[in-house]
N, C-alpha and C positions, 0 to 999 in steps of 0.2 A: 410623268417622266419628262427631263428635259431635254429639249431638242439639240440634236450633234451638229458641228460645223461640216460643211459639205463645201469645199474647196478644190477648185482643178487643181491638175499638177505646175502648169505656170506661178500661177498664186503662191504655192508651198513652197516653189523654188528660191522663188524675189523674198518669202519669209528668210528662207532659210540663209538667204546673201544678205540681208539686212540683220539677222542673228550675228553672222559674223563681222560685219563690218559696222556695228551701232556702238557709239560714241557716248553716246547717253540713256540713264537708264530707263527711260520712254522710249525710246527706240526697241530696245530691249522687249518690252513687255509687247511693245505692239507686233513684235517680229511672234511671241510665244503666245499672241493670244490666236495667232492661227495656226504656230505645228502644234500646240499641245491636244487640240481637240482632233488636229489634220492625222496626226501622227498615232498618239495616244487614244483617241477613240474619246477626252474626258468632254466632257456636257460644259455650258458656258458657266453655269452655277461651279462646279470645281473649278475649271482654270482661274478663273474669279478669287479661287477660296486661294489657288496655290501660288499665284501670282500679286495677291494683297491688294485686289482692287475693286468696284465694283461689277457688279454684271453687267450693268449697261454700259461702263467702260469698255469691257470685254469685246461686245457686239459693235459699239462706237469702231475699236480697231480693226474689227473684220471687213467693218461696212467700206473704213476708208480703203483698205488692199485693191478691193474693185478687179474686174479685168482689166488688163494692160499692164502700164508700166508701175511705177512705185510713185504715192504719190510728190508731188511737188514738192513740197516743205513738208518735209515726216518732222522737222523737230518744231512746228507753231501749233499752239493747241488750235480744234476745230472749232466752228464756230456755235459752238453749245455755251451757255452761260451770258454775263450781262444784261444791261438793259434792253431789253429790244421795244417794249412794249411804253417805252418812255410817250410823251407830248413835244417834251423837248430835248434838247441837246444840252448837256452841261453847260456848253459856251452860251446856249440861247438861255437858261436859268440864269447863269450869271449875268447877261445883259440884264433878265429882266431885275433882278433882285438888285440891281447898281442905285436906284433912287432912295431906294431905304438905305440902301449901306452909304450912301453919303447923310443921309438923317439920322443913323445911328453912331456915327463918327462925330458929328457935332452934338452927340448930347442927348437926342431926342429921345423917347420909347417909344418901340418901332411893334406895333400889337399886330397880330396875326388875322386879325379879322377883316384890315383893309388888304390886306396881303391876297387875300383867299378871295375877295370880291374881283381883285383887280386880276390874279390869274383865270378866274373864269369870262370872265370879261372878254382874255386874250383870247382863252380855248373855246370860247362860243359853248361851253356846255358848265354843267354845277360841278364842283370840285367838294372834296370835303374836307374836313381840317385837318385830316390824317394826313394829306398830300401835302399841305402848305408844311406840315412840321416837321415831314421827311423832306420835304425839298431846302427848311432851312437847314437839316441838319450835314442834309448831303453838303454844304458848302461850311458847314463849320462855323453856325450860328450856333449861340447858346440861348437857355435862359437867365435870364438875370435874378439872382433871388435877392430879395431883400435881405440890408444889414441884421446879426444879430442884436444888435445893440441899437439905439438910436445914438446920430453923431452927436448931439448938443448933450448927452447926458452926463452927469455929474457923481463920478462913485461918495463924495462926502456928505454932497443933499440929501442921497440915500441913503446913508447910513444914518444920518440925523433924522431924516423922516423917520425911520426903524423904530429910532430908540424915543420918540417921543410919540410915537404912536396911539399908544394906551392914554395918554395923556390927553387926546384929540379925540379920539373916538370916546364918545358913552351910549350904551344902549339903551334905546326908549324904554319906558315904564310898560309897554305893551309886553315886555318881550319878560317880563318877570312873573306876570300872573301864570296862576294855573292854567293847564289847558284846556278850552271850552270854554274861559270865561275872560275871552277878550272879546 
């Protein structure tokens, strides 16, 4: 069975001021994800179901209500989500990856393998290549694939190779005997 919200009547109140006065429709939800259960008796799994959002949203806005006052900025999301668990900072990825993107601007092929030596280098610990390839892509590095064509090629040499092919090729005398008796 799922557990009921148990909220004072301060808390119910400030919901029910913020029900009337919310501007946005997150304000909204977070004013009803404490009277629906406060009020209605419903489990966080229902208001969840009837509110169109997750459960752990649900509990996220109850958790922010808190005693006292209403929090501070109701309309910035919490701080759930993002990178936290980074090494670096964007801005410190982009410093480091600046010496290839000038070797890649003039021309060079810029491989992934000195990339990954030299970021563990920095972090003092092994990285794997899965990090260097999320890291170039977080910056909007590609790969480069080779041409379909090669640039020097010639569609008329090739069509004359084509047609005089038979003409060039003959197969060995091996290739006519019976089998077993080559």
């Amino acid at each position: 069975m799922s557990r009921t919200s148990n909220h004072s009547s301060s808390i119910i109140e400030q919901a029910k001021f913020l029900a009337k006065s919310a501007t946005t429709l997150r304000e909204l939800r977070r004013s009803q994800s404490i009277l629906l259960p406060a009020l209605l008796g419903a489990t966080i799994p229902q208001t969840a179901a009837a509110l169109g959002i997750g459960h752990a949203t649900v509990s996220r806005h109850q958790a922010t209500f808190g005693e006292g006052s209403l929090p501070k900025n109701a309309t910035t999301p919490t701080s759930w989500g993002g990178r936290r668990n980074s090494w670096m900072s964007y801005e410190e990825e982009k410093e480091f990856l600046a010496p290839w993107l000038a070797k890649a601007q003039s021309g060079t092929l810029v491989v992934a393998s000195p990339i990954r030596e030299a970021l563990a280098q920095r972090l003092g610990q092994a990285v794997k290549a899965s990090v260097v390839y999320r890291l170039l892509e977080r910056h909007d590095w590609r790969k480069v694939a080779p041409d379909t064509r090669h640039p020097k090629n010639d569609p008329a040499i090739q069509e004359a190779w084509k047609k005089n092919f038979r003409l060039i090729w003959k197969p060995s005398s091996s290739q006519n005997l019976p089998r077993g008796a080559g």
